[in-house]
C-alpha positions in Angstrom: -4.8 -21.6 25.9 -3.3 -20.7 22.4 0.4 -21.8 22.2 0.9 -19.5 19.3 4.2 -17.4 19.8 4.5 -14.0 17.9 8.7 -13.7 16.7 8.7 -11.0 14.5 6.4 -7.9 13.3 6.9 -6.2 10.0 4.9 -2.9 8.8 5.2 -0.7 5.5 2.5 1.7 5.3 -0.4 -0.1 5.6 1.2 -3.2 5.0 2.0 -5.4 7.6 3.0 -8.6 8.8 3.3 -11.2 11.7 5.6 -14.0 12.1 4.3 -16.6 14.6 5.1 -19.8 16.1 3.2 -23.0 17.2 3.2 -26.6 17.2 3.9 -27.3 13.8 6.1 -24.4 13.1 6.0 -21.0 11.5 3.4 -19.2 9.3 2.6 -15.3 8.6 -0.3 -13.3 9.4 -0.6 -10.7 6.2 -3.0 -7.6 6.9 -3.5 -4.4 4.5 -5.7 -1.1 6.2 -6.0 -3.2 9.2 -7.8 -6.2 7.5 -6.5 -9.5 7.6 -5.4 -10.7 3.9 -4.0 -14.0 4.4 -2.0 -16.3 6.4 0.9 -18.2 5.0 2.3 -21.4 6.1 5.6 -21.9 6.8 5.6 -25.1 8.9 8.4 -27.3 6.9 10.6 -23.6 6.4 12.9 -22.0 8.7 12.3 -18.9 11.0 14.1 -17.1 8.2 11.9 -18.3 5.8 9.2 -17.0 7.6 10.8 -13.4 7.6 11.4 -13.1 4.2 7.9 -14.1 3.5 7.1 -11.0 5.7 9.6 -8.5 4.7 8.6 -9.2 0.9 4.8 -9.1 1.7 5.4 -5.3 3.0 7.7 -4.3 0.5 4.6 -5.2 -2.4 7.2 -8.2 -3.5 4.4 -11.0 -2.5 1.0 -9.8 -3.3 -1.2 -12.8 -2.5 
């Protein structure tokens, strides 16, 4: 059993992106047309942290 936590879900066109939780903290799921692009750590970083990473990945401001 997975003791991943989704927090937050952000989506601009066909951007979007998923703030989770586990054991060691925060990180981002980036996807574009459905496809998964990336997933960004956030472990040492703050929840906020975390949302900003996904608010700027849907706005085009992060382009990994």
């Amino acid at each position: 059993m997975s003791d991943d936590v989704e927090y937050h879900t952000y989506q601009q066109d066909d951007r979007k992106a998923i703030v989770r939780k586990n054991n060691k903290g925060f990180y981002v799921i980036l996807s574009e047309h459905g496809l998964r692009v990336d997933k960004i750590s956030c472990y040492d970083k703050s929840e906020q942290w975390a949302e900003d990473v996904a608010e700027n990945y849907v706005l085009g401001i992060l382009n990994p």
